[in-house]
py3Dmol code that shows the C-alpha trace and the ligand (Angstrom):
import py3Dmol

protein = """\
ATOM      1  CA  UNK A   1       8.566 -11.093 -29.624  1.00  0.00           C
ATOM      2  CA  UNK A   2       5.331 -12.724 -30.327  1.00  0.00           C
ATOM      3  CA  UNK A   3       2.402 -12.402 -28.202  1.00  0.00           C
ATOM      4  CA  UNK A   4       3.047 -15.661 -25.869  1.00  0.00           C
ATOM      5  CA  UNK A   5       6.722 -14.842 -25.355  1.00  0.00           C
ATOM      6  CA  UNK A   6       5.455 -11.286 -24.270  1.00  0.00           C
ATOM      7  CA  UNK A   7       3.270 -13.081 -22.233  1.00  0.00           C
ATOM      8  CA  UNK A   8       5.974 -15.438 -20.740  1.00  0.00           C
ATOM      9  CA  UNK A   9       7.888 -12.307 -20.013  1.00  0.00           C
ATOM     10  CA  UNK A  10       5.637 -10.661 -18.072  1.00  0.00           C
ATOM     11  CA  UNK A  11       4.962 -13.670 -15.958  1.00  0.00           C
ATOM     12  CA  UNK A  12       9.007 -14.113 -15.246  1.00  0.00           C
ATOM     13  CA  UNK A  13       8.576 -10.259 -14.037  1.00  0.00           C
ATOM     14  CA  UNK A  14       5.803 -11.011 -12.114  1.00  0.00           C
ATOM     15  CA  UNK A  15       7.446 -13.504 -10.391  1.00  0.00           C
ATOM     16  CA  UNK A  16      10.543 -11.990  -9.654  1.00  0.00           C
ATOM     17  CA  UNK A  17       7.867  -8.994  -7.758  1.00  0.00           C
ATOM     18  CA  UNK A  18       5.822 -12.057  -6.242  1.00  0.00           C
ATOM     19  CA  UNK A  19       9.493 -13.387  -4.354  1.00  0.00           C
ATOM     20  CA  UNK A  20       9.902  -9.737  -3.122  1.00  0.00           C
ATOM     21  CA  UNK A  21       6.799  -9.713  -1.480  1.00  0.00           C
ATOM     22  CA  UNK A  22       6.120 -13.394  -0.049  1.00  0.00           C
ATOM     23  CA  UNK A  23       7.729 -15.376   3.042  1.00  0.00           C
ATOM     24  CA  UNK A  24       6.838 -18.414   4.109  1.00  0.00           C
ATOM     25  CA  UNK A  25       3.723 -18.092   5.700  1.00  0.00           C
ATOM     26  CA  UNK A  26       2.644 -15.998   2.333  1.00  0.00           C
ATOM     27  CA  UNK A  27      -0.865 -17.324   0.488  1.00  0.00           C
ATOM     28  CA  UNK A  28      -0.354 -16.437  -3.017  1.00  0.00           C
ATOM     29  CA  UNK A  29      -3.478 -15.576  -4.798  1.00  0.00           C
ATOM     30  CA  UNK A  30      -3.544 -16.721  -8.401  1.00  0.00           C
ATOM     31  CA  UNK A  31      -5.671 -15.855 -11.414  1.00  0.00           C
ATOM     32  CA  UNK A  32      -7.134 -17.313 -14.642  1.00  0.00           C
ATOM     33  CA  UNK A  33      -5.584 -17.651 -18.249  1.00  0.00           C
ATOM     34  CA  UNK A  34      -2.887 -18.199 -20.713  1.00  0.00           C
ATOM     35  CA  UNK A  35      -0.523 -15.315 -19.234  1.00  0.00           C
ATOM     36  CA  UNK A  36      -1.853 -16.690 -15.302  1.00  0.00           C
ATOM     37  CA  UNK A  37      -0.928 -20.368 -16.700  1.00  0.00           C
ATOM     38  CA  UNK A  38       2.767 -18.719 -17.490  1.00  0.00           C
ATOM     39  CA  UNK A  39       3.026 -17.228 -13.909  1.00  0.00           C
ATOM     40  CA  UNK A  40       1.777 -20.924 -12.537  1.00  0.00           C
ATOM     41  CA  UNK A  41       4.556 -22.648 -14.444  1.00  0.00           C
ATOM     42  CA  UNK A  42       7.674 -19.748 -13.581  1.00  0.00           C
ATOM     43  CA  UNK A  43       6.764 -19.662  -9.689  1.00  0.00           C
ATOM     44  CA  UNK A  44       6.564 -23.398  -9.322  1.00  0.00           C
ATOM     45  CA  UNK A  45      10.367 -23.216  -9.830  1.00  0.00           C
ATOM     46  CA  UNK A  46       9.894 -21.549  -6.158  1.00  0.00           C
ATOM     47  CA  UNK A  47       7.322 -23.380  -4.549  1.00  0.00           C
ATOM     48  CA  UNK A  48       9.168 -24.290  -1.345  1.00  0.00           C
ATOM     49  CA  UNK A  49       9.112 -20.025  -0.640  1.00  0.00           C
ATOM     50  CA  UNK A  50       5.250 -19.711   0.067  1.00  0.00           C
ATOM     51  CA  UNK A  51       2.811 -21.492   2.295  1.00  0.00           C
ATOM     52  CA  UNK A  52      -0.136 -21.912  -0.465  1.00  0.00           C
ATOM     53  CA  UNK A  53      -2.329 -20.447  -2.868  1.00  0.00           C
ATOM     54  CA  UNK A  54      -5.683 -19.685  -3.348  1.00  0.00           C
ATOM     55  CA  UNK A  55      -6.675 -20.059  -7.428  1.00  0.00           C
ATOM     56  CA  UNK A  56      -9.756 -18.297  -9.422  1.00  0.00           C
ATOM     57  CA  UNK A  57     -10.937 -20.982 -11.057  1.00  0.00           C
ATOM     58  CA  UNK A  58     -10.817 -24.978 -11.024  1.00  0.00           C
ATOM     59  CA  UNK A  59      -8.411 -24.640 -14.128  1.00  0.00           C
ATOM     60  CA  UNK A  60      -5.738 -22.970 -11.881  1.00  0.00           C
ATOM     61  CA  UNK A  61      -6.150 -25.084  -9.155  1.00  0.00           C
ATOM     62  CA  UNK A  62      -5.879 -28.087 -10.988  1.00  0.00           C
ATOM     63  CA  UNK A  63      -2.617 -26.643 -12.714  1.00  0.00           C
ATOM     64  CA  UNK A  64      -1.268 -25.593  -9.159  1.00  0.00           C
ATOM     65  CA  UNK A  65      -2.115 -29.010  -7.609  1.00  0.00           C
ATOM     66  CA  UNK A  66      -0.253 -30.513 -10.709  1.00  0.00           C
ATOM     67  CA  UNK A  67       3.246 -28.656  -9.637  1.00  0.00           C
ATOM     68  CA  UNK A  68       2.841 -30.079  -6.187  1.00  0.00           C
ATOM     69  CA  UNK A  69       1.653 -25.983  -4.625  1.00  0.00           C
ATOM     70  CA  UNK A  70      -0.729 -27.121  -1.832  1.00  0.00           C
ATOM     71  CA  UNK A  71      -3.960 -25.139  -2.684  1.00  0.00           C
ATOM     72  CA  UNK A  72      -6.420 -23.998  -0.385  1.00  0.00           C
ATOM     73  CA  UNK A  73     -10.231 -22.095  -0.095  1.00  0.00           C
ATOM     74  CA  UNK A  74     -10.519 -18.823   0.307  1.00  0.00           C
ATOM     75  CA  UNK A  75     -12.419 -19.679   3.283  1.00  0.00           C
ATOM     76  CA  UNK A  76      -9.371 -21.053   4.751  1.00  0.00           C
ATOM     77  CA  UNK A  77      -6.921 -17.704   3.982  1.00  0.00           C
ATOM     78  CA  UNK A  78      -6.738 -14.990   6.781  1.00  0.00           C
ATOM     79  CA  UNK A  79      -4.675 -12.727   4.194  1.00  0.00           C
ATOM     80  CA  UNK A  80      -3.780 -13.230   0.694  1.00  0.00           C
ATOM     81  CA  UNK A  81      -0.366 -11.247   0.587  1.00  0.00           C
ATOM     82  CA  UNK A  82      -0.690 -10.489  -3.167  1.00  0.00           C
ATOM     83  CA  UNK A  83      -3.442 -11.554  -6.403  1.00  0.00           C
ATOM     84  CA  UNK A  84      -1.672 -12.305  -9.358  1.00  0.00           C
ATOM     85  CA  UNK A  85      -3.991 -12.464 -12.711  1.00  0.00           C
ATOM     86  CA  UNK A  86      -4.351 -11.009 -16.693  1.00  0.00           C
ATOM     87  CA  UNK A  87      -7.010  -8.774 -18.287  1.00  0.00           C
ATOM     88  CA  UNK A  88      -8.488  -8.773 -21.274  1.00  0.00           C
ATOM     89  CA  UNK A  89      -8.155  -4.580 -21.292  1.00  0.00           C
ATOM     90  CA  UNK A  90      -6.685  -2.130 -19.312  1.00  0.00           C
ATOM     91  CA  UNK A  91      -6.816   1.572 -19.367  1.00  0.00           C
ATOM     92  CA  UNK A  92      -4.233   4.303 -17.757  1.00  0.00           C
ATOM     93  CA  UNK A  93      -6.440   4.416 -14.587  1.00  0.00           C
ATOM     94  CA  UNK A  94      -5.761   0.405 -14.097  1.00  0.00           C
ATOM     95  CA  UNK A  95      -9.376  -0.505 -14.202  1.00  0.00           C
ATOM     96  CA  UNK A  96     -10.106  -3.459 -15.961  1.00  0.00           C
ATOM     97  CA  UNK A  97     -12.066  -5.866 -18.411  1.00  0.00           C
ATOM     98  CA  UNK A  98     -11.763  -9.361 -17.157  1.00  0.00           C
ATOM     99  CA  UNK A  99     -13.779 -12.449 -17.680  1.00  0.00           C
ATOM    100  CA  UNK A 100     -12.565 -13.602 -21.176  1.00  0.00           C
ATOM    101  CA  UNK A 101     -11.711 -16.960 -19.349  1.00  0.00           C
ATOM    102  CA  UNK A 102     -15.231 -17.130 -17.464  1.00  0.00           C
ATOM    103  CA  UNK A 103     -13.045 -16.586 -14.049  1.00  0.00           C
ATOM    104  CA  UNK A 104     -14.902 -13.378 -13.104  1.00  0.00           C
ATOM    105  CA  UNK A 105     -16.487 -13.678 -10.025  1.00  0.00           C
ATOM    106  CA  UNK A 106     -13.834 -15.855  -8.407  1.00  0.00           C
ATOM    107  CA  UNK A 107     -11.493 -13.088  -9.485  1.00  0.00           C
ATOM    108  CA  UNK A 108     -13.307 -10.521  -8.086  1.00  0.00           C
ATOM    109  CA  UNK A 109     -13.971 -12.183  -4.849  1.00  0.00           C
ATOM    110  CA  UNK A 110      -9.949 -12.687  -4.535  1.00  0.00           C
ATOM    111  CA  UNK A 111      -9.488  -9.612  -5.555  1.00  0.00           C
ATOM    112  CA  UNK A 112     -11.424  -8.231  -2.728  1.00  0.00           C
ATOM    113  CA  UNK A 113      -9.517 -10.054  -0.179  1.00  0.00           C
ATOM    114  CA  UNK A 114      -5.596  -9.702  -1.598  1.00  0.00           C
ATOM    115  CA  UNK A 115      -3.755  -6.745   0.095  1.00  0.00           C
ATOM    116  CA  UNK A 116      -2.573  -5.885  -3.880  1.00  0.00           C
ATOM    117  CA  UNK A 117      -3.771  -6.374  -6.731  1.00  0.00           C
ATOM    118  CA  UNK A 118      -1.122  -7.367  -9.499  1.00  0.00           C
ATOM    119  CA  UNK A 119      -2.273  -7.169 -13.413  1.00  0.00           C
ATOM    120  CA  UNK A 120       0.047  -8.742 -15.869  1.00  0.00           C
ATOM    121  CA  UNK A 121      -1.011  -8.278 -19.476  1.00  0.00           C
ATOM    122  CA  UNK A 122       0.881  -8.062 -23.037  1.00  0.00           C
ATOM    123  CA  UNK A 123       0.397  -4.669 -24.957  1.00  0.00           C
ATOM    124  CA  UNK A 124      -2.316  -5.779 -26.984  1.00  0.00           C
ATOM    125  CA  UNK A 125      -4.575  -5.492 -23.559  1.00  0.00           C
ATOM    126  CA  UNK A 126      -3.552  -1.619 -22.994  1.00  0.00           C
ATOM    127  CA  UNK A 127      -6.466   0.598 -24.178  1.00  0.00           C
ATOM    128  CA  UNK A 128      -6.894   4.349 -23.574  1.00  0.00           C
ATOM    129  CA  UNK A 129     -10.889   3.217 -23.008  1.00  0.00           C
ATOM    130  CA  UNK A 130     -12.489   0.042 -21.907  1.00  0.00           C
ATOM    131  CA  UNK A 131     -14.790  -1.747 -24.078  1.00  0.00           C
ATOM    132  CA  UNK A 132     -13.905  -2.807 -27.336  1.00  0.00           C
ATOM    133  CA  UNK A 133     -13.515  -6.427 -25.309  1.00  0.00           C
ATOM    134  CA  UNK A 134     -17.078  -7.452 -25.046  1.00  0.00           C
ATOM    135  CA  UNK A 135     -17.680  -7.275 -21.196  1.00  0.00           C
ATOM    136  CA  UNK A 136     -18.713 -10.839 -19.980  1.00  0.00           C
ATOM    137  CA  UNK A 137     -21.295 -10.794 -17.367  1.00  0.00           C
ATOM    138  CA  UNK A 138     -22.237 -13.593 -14.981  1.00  0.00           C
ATOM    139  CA  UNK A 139     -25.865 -14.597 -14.426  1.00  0.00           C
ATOM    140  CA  UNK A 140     -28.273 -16.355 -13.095  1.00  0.00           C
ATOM    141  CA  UNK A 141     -29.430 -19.099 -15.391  1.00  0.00           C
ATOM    142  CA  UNK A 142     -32.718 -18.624 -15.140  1.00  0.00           C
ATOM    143  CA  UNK A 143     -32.129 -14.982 -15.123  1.00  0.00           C
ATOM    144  CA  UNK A 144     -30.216 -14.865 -18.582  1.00  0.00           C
ATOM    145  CA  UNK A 145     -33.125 -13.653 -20.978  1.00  0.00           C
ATOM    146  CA  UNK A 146     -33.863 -11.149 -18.128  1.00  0.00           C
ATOM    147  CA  UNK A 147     -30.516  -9.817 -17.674  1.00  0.00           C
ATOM    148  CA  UNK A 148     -29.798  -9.452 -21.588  1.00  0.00           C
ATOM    149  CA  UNK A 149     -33.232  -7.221 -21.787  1.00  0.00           C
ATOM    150  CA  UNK A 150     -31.970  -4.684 -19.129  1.00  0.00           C
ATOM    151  CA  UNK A 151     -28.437  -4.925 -20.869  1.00  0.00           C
ATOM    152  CA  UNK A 152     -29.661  -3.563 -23.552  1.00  0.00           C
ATOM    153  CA  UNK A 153     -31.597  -0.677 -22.155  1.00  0.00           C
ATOM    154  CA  UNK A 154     -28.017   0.409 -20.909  1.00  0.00           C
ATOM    155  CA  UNK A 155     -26.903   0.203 -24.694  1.00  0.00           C
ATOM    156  CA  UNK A 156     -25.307  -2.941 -24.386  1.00  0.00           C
ATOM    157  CA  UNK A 157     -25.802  -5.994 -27.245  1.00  0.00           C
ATOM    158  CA  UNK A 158     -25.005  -8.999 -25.062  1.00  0.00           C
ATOM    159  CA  UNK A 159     -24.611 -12.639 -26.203  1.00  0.00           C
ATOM    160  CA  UNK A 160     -24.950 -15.219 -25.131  1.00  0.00           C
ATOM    161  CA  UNK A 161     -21.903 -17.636 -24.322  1.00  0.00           C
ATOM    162  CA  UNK A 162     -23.417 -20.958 -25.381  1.00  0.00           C
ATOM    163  CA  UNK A 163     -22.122 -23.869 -24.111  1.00  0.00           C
ATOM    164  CA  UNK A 164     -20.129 -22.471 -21.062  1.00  0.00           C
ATOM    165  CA  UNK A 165     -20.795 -22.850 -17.561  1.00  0.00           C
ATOM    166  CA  UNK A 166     -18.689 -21.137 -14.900  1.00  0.00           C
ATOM    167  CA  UNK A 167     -17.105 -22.833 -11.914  1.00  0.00           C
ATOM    168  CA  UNK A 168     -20.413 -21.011 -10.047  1.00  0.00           C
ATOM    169  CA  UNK A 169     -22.687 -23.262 -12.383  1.00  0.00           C
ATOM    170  CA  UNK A 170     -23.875 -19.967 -13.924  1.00  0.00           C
ATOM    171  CA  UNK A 171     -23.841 -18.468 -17.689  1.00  0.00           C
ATOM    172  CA  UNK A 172     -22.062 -15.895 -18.933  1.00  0.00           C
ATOM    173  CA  UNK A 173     -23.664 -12.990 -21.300  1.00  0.00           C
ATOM    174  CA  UNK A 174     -20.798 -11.025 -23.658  1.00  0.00           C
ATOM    175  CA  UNK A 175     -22.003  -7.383 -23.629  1.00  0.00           C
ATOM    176  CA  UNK A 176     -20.911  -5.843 -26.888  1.00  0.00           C
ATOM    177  CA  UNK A 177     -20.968  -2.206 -27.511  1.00  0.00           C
ATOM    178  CA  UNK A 178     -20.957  -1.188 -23.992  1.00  0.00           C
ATOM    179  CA  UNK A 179     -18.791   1.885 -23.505  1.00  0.00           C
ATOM    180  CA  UNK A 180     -18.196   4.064 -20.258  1.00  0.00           C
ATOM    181  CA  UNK A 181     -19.311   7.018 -20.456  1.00  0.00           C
ATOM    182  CA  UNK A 182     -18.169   9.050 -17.618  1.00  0.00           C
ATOM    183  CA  UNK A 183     -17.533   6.826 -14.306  1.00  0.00           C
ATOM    184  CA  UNK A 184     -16.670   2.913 -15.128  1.00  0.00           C
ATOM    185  CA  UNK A 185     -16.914   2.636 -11.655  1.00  0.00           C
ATOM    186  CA  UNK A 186     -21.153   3.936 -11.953  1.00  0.00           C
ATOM    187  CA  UNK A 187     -21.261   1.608 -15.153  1.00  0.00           C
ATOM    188  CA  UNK A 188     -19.773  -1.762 -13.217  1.00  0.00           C
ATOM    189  CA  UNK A 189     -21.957  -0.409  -9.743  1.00  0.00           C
ATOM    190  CA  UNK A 190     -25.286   0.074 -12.105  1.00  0.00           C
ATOM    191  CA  UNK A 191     -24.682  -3.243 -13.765  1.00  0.00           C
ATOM    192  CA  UNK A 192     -24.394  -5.276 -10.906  1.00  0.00           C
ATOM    193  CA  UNK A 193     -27.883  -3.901  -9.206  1.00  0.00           C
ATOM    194  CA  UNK A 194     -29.355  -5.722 -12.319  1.00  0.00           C
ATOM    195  CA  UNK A 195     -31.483  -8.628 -10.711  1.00  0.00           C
ATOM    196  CA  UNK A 196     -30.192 -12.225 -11.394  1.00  0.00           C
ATOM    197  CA  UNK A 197     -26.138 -10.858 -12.306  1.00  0.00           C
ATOM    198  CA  UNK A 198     -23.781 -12.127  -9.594  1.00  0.00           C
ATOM    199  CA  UNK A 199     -21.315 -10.001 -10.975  1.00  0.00           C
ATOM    200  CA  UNK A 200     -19.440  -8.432 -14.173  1.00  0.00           C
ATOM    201  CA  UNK A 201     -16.385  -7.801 -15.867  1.00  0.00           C
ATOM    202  CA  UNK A 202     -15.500  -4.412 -14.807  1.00  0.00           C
ATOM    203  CA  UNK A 203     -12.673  -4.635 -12.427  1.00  0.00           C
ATOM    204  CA  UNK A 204     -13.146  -0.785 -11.700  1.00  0.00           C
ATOM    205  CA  UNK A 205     -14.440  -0.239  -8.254  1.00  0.00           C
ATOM    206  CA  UNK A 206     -11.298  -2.237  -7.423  1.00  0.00           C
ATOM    207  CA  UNK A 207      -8.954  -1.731 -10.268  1.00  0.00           C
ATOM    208  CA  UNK A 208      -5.311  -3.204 -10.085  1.00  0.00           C
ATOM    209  CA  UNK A 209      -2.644  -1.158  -7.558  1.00  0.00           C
ATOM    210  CA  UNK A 210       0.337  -2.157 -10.658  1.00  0.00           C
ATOM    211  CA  UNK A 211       0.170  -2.827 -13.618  1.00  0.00           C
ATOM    212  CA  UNK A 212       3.240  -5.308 -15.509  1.00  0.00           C
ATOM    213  CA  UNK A 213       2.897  -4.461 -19.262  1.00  0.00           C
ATOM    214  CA  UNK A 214       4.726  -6.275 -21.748  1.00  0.00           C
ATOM    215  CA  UNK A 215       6.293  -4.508 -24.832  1.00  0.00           C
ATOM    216  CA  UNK A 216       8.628  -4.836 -27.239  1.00  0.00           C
ATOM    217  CA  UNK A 217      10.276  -2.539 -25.524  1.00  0.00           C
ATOM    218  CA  UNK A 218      11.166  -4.244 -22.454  1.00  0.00           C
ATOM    219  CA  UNK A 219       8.049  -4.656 -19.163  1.00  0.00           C
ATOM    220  CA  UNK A 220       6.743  -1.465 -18.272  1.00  0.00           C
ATOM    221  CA  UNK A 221       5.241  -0.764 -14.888  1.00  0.00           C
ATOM    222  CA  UNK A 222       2.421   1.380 -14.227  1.00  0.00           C
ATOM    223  CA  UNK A 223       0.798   2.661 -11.272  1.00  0.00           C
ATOM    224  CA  UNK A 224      -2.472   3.630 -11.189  1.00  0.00           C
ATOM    225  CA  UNK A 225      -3.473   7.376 -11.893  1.00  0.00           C
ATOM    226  CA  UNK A 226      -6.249   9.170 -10.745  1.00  0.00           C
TER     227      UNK A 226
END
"""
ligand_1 = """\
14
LIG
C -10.130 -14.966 -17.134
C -9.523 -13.619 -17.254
C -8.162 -13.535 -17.849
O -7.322 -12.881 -16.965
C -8.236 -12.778 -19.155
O -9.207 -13.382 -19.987
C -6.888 -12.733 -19.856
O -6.566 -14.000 -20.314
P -5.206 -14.295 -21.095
O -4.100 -14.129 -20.107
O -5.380 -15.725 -21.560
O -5.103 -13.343 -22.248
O -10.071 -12.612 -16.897
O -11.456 -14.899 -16.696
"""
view = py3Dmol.view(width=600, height=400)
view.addModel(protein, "pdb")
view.setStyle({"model": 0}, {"cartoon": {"style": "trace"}})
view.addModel(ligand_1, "xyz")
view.setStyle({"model": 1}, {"stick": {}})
view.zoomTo()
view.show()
């Protein structure tokens, strides 16, 4: 299988989880991205079996809206039953690089809310360390130049993301180079006491509860590990 029929698969498995889990009165949180756009498309099919969803970015709530799912704020959500997105790396311990779409904060925020946390990624994501993805950071606008100085007292070579704006009307820095040592939860925690970021792409504080990996070996499921 090629890498967007691994990704298609992993959706379908993801969605056959999502109908164990949801009722009725279920809000569905959704994510960000090609694999997210796969799960959009496969749970439409069940639409009528949830109440709503809350999305991570305009993107996915404009692709929700377009199958007819009634989308609301997070505002508006007592409970988001489950958060369904992809990452753009994930190690054994299920923490996570995300932000490749620009989605980060949103994620995290409906992250922090969901009672679980569901990852679904193709192989290529699965790394025994995080970083090799450049960790995208959110800023501050006017903060950017700032940000990027103390960045790179932490060892980090960030760049800029011209030409991209998140839904938050922020920038986004790409943060090359910038391994965990030790803790990735002390690396996302130390990164995020940097004046002017509103938040980064370390999903490690909170990492996923499961993990759907795609292989060519069939969807694996992991749990995290301490
Ligand atoms: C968006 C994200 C995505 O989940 C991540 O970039 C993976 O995307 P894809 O499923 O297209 O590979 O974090 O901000």
């Amino acid at each position: 299988m090629d890498q967007e029929q691994l990704k298609h698969a992993v959706a379908a498995a993801a969605v056959e989880y999502t109908l164990t889990k949801i009722d009725s009165d279920s809000i569905v949180g959704i994510g960000t991205g090609s694999t997210a756009n796969f799960f959009i498309d496969l749970l439409a099919e069940h639409k009528e079996k949830f109440q709503a969803a809350v999305a991570s970015s305009e993107a996915s709530a404009d692709r929700l809206r377009g199958h007819g799912i009634d989308v609301i704020e997070l505002n508006s959500a007592p409970e988001i039953t489950l958060y369904i997105d992809g990452a753009d790396e994930a190690n054994p311990r299920l923490e996570l690089i995300k932000g490749g779409g620009a989605a980060l904060t949103r994620e995290k925020i409906v992250t922090a809310v969901a009672d679980e946390f569901v990852c679904i990624a193709d192989e290529s994501k699965w790394v025994d360390y995080l970083g090799t993805f450049p960790l995208p950071v959110e800023v501050i606008p006017m903060a950017r130049s700032h940000v990027a100085r103390e960045l790179v007292k932490l060892g980090g070579d960030p760049v800029w993301r011209e030409n991209v704006i998140t839904d938050n009307g922020n920038q986004i820095l790409d943060v090359h180079h910038l391994y965990p040592v030790g803790s990735t939860t002390d690396l996302e925690e130390k990164i995020n006491q940097i004046t002017g970021v509103v938040t980064n792409g370390f999903f490690a504080c909170k990492p996923a509860d499961i993990l759907f990996l795609a292989t060519q070996q069939g969807i694996v499921t992991h749990h995290a590990v301490d």
